[in-house]
C-alpha positions, 0 to 999 in steps of 0.5 A, a space after each residue: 286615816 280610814 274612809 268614812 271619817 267624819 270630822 266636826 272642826 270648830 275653830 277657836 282663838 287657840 286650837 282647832 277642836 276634832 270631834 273623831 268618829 268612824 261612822 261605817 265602824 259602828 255600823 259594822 259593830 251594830 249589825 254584828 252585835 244583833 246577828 250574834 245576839 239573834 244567832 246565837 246567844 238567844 238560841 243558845 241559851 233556849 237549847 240549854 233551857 230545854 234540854 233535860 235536865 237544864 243546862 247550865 246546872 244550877 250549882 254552877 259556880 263556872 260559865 262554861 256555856 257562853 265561850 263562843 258568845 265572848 268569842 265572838 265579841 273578841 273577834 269583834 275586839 280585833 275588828 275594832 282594832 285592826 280598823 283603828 290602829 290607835 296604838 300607834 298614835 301614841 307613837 305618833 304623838 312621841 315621834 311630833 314632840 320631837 319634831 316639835 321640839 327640834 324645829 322649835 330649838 332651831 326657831 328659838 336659836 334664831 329668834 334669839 340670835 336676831 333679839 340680840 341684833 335688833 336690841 344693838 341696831 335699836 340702840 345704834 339708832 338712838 344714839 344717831 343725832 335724831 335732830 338731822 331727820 327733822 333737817 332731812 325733811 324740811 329739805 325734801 321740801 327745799 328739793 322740790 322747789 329745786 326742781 321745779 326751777 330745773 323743770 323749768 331751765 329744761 322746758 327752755 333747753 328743750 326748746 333750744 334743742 327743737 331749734 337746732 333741729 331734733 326730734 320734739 322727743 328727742 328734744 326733751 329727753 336731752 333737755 331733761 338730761 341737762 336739767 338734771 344734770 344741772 340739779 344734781 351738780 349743784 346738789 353736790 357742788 359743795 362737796 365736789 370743791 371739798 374735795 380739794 385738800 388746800 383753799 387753793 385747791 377747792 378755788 381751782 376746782 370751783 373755778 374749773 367747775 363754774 367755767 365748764 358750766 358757763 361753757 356749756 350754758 353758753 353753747 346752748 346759749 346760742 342755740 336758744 336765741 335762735 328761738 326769740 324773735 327779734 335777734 337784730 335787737 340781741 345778738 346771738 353773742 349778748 343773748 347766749 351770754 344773757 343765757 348762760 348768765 341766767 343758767 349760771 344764775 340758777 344753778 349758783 341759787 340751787 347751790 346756794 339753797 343746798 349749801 345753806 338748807 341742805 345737809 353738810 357731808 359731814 351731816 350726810 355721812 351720819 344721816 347715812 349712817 342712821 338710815 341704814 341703821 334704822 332701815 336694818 332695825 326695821 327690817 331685823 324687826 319685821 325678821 323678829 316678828 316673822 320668827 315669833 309667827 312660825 314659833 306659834 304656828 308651830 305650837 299650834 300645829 303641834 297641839 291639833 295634832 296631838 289633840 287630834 291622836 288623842 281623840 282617835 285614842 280616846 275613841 278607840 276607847 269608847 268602841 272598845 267600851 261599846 263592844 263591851 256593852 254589846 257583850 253584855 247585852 248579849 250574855 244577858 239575852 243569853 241568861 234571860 233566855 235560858 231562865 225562860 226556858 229552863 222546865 226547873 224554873 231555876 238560876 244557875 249560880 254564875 248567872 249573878 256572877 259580874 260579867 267578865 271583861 273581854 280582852 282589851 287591845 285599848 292601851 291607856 294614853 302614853 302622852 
């Protein structure tokens, strides 16, 4: 708005509360008020008191002598008006409820569109089997026993590795590689000899798995007795067999736990299913609430703004009252002036008369 606004903001659950003052304004109306009382309405009504014979005539039913006092507090009018331009906040006011009201069309649209998709995803999640969950969980526990067992087999593999030559780093990241090569091949083993479509199959491909994984444990078999003291007593034949017996024996117990602790796939694909069905409501949720945030917050902002306009409104109402006082109060020093110095001791009819308004450029609140 103008310089020199001064804004009281007091913050309450709801809105912010605007208490709308234009200090310099009535600072101006103030000072122009006393030179207009003191210039003229006081030496103007004395001329009038003694000239002879007194002006204004007693009978006088018409106040033809004060025009330049009214003038002078409707130039004052337009000041007011010219510093406040409230007859536009009425404007401003229609044109925000529009705005307001089409962003908030568009937000309900939307809150209402991810209603309906948070309601069908909320009930996809209850119909998910919600006992596999509680399975879910007991087995992140199974799983961290499973890998501590593969920590275990790959602080040996990296061992083996350090003998055959690498790097202590190099050494553990490949030792890590197997380890969890290991675990997640028995995790998923299950599922790999599922995949044969015949039992004839799924033993061909358990066979053709298991003989690979001996194969490998058996390489590196060799290269971990190495390592043990006393190899005339094991040879590096019988230890890489003990070896890969006991890499075999691992990954057999580690398949074992899954199969029979672990979800089947059949349980996988509908566990699946539920955690991209509870994720999506979830995150639809959080879309929901955000949505109902911004509608707020729209409602909000729109009722300081119109409370704020309508402060400025109501103001331009109280100066344009005031000036109306300053008026009066002059016409009245006018009066009193002249009734002092009048040589007929006198009161002109239209003294009593009530003092006319001036003109308004207030228009009453078009909200």
């Amino acid at each position: 708005m103008k310089t020199n606004i001064k804004n009281n903001l007091k913050e309450n659950e709801n809105i912010t509360v605007f208490r709308y003052r234009v200090e310099d304004l009535e600072k101006k109306l103030l000072e122009q008020h006393e030179t207009i009382k003191n210039e003229i309405a006081i030496p103007l009504g004395k001329d009038l008191g003694n000239m002879q014979p007194s002006k204004p005539e007693p009978e006088c039913e018409k106040d033809v002598y004060s025009g330049v006092i009214g003038g002078a507090y409707s130039k004052m009018m337009m000041t007011a008006k010219k510093e406040l331009q409230s007859e536009i906040e009425s404007h401003h006011i229609l044109a925000d409820k529009e705005e307001t009201k089409r962003t908030l069309k568009e937000l309900n649209s939307e809150l209402e569109k991810k209603g309906t998709d948070h309601r069908i995803k909320k009930r996809e999640v209850e119909k998910c089997d919600h006992t596999l969950k509680k399975k879910a969980k007991r087995y992140r526990w199974t799983r961290i026993a499973l890998m501590f067992l593969i920590l275990v087999d790959t602080l040996i593999s990296s061992a083996a590795l350090q003998a055959m030559g690498y790097p202590l780093l190099t050494s553990y990241i490949i030792g890590l590689a197997i380890g969890i090569g290991i675990f997640f091949t028995a995790e998923h083993l299950p599922d790999i000899i599922a995949k044969g479509r015949t039992p004839n199959q799924r033993r061909a491909i358990a066979f053709v798995v298991f003989g690979l994984l001996f194969m490998v444990f058996y390489v590196l078999g060799i290269f971990r007795t190495t390592t043990l003291k006393g190899s005339m007593v094991f040879g590096n034949g019988a230890g890489a067999f003990y070896f890969a017996c006991l890499n075999m024996f691992i990954t057999t117990i580690a398949a074992a736990v899954v199969h029979f602790k672990g979800l089947s796939r059949n349980e996988k694909r509908i566990w699946d299913t539920y955690r991209i069905a509870e994720e999506d409501e979830q995150r639809i949720a959080k879309e929901v609430k955000a949505l109902k945030v911004s509608i707020a917050q729209v409602h909000k902002k729109q009722k300081e703004s119109e409370l704020a306009r309508t402060q400025i409104q109501i103001y331009a109402h109280d100066v344009e009252e005031l000036i109306q006082r300053l008026y009066e109060e002059s016409l009245k020093t006018f009066y009193s002036t002249n009734c002092i110095h009048r040589s007929d001791g006198k009161v002109p009819k239209f003294f009593e008369h009530p003092i006319a308004m001036l003109p308004s450029f207030y228009k009453g609140l078009t909200i």
